[in-house]
C-alpha positions as CSV (number, residue, x, y, z in Angstrom):
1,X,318.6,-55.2,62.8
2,X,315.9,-53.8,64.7
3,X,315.4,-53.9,68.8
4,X,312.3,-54.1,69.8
5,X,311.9,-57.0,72.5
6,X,315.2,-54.5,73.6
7,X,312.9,-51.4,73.8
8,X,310.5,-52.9,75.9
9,X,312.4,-54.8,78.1
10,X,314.1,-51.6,78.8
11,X,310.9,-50.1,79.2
12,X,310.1,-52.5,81.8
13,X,312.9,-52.3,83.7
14,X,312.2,-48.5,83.6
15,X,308.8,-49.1,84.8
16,X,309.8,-51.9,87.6
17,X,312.3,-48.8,89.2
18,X,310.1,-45.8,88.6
19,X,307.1,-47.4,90.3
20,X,309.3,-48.8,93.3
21,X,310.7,-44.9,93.5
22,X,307.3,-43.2,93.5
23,X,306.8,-45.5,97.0
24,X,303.7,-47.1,95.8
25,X,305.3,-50.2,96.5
26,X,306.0,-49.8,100.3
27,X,307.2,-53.0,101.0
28,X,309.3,-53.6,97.9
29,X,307.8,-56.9,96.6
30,X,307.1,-55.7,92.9
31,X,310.4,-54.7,92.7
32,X,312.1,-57.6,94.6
33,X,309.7,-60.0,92.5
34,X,311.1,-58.8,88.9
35,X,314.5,-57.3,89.4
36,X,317.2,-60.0,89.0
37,X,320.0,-57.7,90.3
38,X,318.0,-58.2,93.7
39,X,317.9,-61.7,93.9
40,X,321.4,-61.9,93.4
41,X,322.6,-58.9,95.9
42,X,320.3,-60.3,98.6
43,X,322.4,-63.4,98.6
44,X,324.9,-61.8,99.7
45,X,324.3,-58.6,101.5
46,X,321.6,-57.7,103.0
47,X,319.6,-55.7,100.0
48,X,318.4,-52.6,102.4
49,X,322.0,-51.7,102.3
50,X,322.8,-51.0,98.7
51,X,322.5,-48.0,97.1
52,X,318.8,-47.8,95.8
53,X,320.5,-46.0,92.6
54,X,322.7,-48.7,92.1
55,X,319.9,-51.4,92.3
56,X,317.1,-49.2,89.5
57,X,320.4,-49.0,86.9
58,X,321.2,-52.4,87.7
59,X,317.5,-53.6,87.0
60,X,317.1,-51.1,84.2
61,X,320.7,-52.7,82.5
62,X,319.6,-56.5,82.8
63,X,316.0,-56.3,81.7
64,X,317.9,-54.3,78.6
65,X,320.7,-57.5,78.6
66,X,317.4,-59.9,78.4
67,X,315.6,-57.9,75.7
68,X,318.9,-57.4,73.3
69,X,319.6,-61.6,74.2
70,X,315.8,-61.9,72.5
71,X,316.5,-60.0,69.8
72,X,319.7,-61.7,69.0
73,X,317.8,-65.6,69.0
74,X,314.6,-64.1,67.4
75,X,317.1,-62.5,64.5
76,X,319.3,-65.8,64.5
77,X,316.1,-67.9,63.8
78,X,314.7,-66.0,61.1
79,X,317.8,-65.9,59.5
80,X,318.1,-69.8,59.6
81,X,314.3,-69.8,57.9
82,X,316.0,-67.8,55.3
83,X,318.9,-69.9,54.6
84,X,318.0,-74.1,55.5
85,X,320.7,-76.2,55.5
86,X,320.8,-78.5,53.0
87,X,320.7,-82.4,53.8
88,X,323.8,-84.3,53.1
């Protein structure tokens, strides 16, 4: 099985920390838009006080989780074109 909706979500989350590390995005609303691992810290803790590290792996890991979760439905469809199930 091939991964590509993996590569590129992985790609994206690469992108999402990488432009939030340069410090083109001062205010840290591109990465707080589309990194889930945010959502979910800020809930709890106050986001500023998290390793920034932590947070780009974190993003990086689940925009690879949602890619490979893509690729395992897109697979799981094709192969159910391939093989209908017959009517009883």
């Amino acid at each position: 099985m091939r991964y590509p909706v993996t590569i590129v979500a992985t790609l994206i989350g690469l992108a999402i920390s990488l432009f939030n590390s340069t410090g083109y995005d001062p205010h840290n609303m591109v990465f707080f838009m589309f990194s889930i691992p945010s959502w979910i810290v800020d809930l709890f803790v106050d986001v500023h006080e998290v390793n920034v590290l932590l947070m780009y792996a974190l993003t990086v890991i689940t925009w690879a989780l949602l890619g490979f979760v893509a690729d395992i439905l897109i697979a799981r469809g094709r192969e159910s074109e391939r093989h209908p199930r017959s009517a009883k």
